[in-house]
C-alpha positions as CSV (number, residue, x, y, z in Angstrom):
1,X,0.0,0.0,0.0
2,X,1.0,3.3,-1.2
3,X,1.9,5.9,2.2
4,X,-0.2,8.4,1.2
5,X,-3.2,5.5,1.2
6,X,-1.8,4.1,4.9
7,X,-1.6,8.2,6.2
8,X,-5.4,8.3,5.2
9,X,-6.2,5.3,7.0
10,X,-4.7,6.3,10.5
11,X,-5.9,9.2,10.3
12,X,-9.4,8.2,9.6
13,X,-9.0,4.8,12.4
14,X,-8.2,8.5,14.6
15,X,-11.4,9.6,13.8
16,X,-13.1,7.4,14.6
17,X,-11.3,6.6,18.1
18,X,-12.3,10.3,18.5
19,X,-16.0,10.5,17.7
20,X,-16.6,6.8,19.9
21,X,-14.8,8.8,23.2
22,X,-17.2,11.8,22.2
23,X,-19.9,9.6,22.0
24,X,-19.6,9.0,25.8
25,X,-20.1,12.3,26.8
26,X,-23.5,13.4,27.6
27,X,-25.0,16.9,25.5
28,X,-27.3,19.4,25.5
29,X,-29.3,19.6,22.9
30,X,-32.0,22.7,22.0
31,X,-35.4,21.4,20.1
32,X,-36.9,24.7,18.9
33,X,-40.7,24.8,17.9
34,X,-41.1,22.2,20.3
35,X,-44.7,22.0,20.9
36,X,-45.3,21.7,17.5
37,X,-46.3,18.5,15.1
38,X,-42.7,17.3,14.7
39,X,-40.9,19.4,17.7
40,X,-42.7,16.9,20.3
41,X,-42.1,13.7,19.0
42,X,-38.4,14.7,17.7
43,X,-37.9,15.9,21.8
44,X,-39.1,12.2,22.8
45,X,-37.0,10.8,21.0
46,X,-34.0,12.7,21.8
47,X,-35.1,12.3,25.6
48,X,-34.8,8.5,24.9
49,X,-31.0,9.1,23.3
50,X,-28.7,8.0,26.1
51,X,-25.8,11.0,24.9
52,X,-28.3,13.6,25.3
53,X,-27.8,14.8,29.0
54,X,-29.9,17.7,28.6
55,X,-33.0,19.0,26.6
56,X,-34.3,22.1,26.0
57,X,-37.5,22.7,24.5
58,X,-38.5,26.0,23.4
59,X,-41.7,27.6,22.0
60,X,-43.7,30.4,21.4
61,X,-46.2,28.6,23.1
62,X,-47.0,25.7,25.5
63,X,-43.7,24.6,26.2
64,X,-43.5,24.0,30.1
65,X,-46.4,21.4,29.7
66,X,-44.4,19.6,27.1
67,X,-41.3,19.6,28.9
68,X,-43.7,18.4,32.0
69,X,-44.7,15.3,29.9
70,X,-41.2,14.6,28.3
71,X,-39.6,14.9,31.6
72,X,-41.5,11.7,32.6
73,X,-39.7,9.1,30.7
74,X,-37.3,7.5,33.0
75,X,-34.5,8.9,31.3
76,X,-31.3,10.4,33.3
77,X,-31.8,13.8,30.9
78,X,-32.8,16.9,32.2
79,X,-35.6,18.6,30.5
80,X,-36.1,22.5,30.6
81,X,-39.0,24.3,28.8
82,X,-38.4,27.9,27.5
83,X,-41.4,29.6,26.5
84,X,-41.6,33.3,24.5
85,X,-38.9,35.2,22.7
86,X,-37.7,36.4,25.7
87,X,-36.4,33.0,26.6
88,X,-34.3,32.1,23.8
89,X,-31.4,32.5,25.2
90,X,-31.4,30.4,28.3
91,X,-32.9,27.6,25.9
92,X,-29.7,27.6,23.7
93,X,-27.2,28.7,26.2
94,X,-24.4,26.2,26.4
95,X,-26.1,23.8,24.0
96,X,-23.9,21.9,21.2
97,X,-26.9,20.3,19.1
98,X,-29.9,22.5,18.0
């Protein structure tokens, strides 16, 4: 095998190595329109992911009674609901996934 072709490949098994130990660390991920059609059942099933540490659902409307009923899956994640423009920043502050 040519080097150039073996330098790709370590640095790609590298990768790798990298994304499984990022994997392991929990995030906190933003879900906004979340009490719509497809903003509640995306935030259920992000509450069920076991790298998401922390969810935070914001809305223009109706979000604290969403967050109340995702927040009872028996998951380890903490669920907060952010609800009016006025609250968009706490809902994305410190997240890495929106």
């Amino acid at each position: 095998a040519c080097a150039v072709c073996v330098s790709k490949k370590t640095m790609f098994a590298s990768s790798l190595r990298k994304m499984s130990s990022i994997g392991t660390r929990g995030y906190k991920v933003a879900v906004l329109g979340a009490s719509g059609g497809i903003g509640q059942p995306l935030a259920l099933l992000l509450k069920l992911d076991p790298q998401v540490s922390e969810l935070s659902l914001f809305d223009v409307v109706r979000t604290p009674g969403v967050a109340a009923d995702i927040s009872h899956c028996n998951t380890p994640a903490k669920v907060t609901g952010h609800v009016g423009m006025e609250e968009i920043g706490n809902a994305l502050d410190g997240c890495k996934v929106v």
